[in-house]
PLY file of the C-alpha trace (Angstrom):
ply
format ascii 1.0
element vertex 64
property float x
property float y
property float z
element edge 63
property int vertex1
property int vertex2
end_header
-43.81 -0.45 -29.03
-46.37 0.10 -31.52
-46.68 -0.99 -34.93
-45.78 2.14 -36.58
-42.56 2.65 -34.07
-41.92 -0.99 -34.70
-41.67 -0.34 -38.74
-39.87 3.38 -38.12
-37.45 1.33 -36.24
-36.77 -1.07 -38.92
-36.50 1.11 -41.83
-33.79 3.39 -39.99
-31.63 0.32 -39.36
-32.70 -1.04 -36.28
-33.50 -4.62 -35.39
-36.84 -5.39 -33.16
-36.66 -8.07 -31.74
-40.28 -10.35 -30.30
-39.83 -11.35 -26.83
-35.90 -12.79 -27.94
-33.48 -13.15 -30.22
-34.84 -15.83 -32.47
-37.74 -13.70 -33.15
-36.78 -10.77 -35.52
-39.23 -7.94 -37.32
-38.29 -7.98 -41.18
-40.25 -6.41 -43.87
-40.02 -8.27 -47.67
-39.08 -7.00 -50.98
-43.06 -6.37 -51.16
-43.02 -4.15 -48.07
-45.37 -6.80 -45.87
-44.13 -7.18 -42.35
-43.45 -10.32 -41.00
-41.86 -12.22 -37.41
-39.65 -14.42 -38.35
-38.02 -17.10 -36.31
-34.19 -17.68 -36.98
-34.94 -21.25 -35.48
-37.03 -22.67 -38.27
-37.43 -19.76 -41.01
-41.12 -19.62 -40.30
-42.62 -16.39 -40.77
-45.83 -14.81 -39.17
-47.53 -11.58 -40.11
-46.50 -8.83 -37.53
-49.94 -7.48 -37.21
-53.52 -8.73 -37.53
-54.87 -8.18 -41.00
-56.06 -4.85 -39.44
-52.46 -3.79 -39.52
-52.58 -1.95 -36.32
-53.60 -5.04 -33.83
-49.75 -6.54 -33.31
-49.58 -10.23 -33.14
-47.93 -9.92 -29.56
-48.27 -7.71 -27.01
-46.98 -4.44 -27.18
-44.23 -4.58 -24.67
-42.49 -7.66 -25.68
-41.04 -6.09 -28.79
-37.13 -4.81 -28.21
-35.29 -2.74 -29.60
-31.85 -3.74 -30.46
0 1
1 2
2 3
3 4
4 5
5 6
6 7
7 8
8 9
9 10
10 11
11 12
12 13
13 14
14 15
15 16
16 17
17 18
18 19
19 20
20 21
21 22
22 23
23 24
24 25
25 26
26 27
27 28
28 29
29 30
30 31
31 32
32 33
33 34
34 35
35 36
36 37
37 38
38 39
39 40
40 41
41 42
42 43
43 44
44 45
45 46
46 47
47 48
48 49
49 50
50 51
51 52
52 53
53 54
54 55
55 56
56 57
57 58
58 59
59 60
60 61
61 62
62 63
């Protein structure tokens, strides 16, 4: 997945996943994009400041 399908799947109610379950796409009140880790609450942009260059690889993103 792509950024853009990444944030399309997001906004229509899906949950994308990074590489498990304790890594979850969320976007803030602000509309920034984040990976967040259920584990410790720590957050991590979900692209590069670019925001196009994903901070993973493409193929470890899921769809759930």
């Amino acid at each position: 997945m792509d950024a853009d399908e990444i944030k399309r799947a997001v906004l229509r109610g899906g949950r994308v996943f990074w590489k498990n379950q304790s890594y979850e796409v969320v976007v803030d009140h602000l509309g920034q994009w984040f990976i967040k880790c259920h584990i410790n609450d720590h957050h991590i942009g979900l692209t590069w400041q670019d925001g196009v260059t994903l901070n993973g690889k493409p193929e470890d993103f899921i769809l759930w």
